[in-house]
N, C-alpha and C positions, 0 to 999 in steps of 0.2 A: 608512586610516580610524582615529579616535580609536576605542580597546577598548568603552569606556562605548557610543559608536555605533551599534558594531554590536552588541550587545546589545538593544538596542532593536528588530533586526531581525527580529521570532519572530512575526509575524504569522501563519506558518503550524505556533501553535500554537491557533488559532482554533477555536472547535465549528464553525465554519461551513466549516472546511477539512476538520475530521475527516470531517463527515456524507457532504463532498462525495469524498474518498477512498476511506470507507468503501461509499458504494455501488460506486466503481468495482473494490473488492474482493470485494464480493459477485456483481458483475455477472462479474468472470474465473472465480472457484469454478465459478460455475454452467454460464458457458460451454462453460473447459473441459473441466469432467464432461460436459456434454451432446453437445460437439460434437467432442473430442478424445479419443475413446476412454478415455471413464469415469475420468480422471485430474483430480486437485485441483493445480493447480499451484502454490497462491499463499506452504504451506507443505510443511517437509519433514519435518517427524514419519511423516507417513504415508509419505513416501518410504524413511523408514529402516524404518520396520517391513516393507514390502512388499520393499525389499533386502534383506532378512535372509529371508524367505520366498521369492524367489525364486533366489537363491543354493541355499536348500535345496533348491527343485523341480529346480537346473539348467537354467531358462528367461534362456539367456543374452542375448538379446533384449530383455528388458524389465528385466533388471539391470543392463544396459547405461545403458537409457534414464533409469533411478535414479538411477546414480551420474553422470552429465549432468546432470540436475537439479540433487543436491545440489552438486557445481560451479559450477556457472550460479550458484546462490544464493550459494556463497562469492564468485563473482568480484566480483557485483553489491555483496555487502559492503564490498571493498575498494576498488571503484570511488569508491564513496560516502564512505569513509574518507578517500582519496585527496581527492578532487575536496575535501572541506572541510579538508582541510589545506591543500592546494597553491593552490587558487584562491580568490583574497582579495576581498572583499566590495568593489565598487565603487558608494560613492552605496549607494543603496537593492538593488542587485542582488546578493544573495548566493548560497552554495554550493544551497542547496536552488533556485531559478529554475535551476539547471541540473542538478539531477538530475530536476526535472518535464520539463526540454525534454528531456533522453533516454529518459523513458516515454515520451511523447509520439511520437516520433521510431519508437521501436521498435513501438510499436503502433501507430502507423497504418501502418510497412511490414507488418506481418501480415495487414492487411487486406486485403492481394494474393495471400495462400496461400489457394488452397479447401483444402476437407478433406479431399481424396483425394490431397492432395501434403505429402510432409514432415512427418507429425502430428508427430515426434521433436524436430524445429528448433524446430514453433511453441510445443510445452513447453517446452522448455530456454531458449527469449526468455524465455518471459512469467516464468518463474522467476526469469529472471536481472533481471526489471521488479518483480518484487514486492518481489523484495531490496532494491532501489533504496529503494523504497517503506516499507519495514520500518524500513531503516535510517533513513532519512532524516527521517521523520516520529514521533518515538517520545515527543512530551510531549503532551499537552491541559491546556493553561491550568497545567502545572507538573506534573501527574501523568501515571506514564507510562502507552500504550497503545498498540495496533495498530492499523490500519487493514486490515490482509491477514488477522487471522483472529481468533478471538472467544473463545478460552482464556481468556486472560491479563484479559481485560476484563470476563471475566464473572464469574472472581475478585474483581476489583479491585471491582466494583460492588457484589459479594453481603458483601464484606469492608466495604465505607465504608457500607453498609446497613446492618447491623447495629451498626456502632458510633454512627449516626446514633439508632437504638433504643433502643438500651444507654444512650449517653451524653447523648444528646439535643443532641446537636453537628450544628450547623444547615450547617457548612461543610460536614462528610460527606455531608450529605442532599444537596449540591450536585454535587457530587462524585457521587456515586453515580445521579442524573439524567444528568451528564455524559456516562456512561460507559453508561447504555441507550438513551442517543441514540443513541451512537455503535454500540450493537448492534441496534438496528432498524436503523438507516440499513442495516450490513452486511445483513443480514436483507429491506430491500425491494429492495439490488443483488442480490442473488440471486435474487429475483421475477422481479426486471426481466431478468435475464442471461435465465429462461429463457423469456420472453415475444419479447426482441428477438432469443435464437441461433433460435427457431421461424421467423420473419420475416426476419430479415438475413443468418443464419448469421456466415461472419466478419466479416461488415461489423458485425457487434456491438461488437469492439476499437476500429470507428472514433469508436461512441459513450465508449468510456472515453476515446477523445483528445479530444473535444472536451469531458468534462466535467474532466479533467485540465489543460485549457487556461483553462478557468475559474476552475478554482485560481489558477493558473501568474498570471492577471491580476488577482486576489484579490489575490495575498499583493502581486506587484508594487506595487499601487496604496496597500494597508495599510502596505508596507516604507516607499513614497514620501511619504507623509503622516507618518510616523513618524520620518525621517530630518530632513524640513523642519523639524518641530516642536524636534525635536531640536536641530539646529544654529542656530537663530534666535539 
């Protein structure tokens, strides 16, 4: 594929990819705090601070389970690294439509664990799905941002807010809308995670694959109109 091309391919830097990401990270936070034994899976800050505390207690058990995490999350990095290096955008099909099929993939086999089998495993998946997710997804419309947790976004928006103030730069003010879309959206996935782990329990994940699939035909359909236009 001509360079120019595939540049053209960033559909899934879309608001309408963020919001729909964004809830499916708020829906895991909540899940599995609620239904995997009080754990945030989506990042690892909190994982380091709680392995460095439980290290202190000697609770070799859930230091274990830490440092599995923070793993899973390296590996899911490199995955993602990997897969956009080594596999070359075909037509409209690029490296992200195959890191959604491997969310996808991996969370709906989760949806086969109840909660009284393997809590360890099903943390160490979704860690290693959120990475995927982290990685993979980190511009809106050119600015960068998460979809897995609300730091960095809520920086970024309280920052183009105020120079929006300041300076009266109307692109900030856009910019900084951008970016409390994208933190309500996370904010009603976390409604939602703990409305549907009440109701579904794991079958909750199967709701993040089908809204991850919706992506996955978003961007597909944006990449394909994009590619056409393109090459005419």
């Amino acid at each position: 594929m001509n360079k120019n091309i595939n540049l053209k391919l960033n559909s899934h830097e879309s608001l309408k990819i963020g919001i729909i990401l964004s809830l499916v990270g708020g829906i895991l936070d909540a899940h599995t705090f609620l239904f995997r034994n009080g754990v945030f899976a989506n990042t690892q800050t909190g994982n380091i601070v709680l392995l460095a505390l439980f290290i202190y207690t000697n609770k070799i058990d859930r230091t274990v389970q830490c440092i599995f995490s923070i793993i899973a999350f390296i590996i899911g990095i490199g995955v993602t690294e990997f897969v956009k290096l080594k596999l070359k955008s075909h037509n409209f099909i690029n490296y992200i439509c195959i890191i959604l099929s491997i969310e996808i993939f991996f969370l709906s086999t989760l949806t086969t664990i109840p909660k009284n089998i393997n809590n360890k495993t099903v943390i160490v998946i979704i860690a290693f799905v959120c990475s995927l997710q982290t990685n993979a997804f980190r511009s809106l419309k050119g600015s960068p941002y998460s979809t897995t947790m609300c730091t960095g976004n809520l920086r970024s928006a309280s920052a183009s807010f105020f120079k929006f103030i300041w300076h009266k730069d109307r692109n900030e003010g856009i910019i900084c809308f951008r970016y409390f879309i994208i933190i309500i959206s996370f904010f009603m996935g976390a409604v939602l995670g703990r409305i549907l782990t009440t109701y579904l329990e794991q079958n909750t994940l199967f709701v993040c694959s089908l809204l991850l699939t919706a992506a996955f035909f978003i961007i597909l359909i944006e990449n394909k109109k994009n590619y056409k236009a393109y090459t005419k």
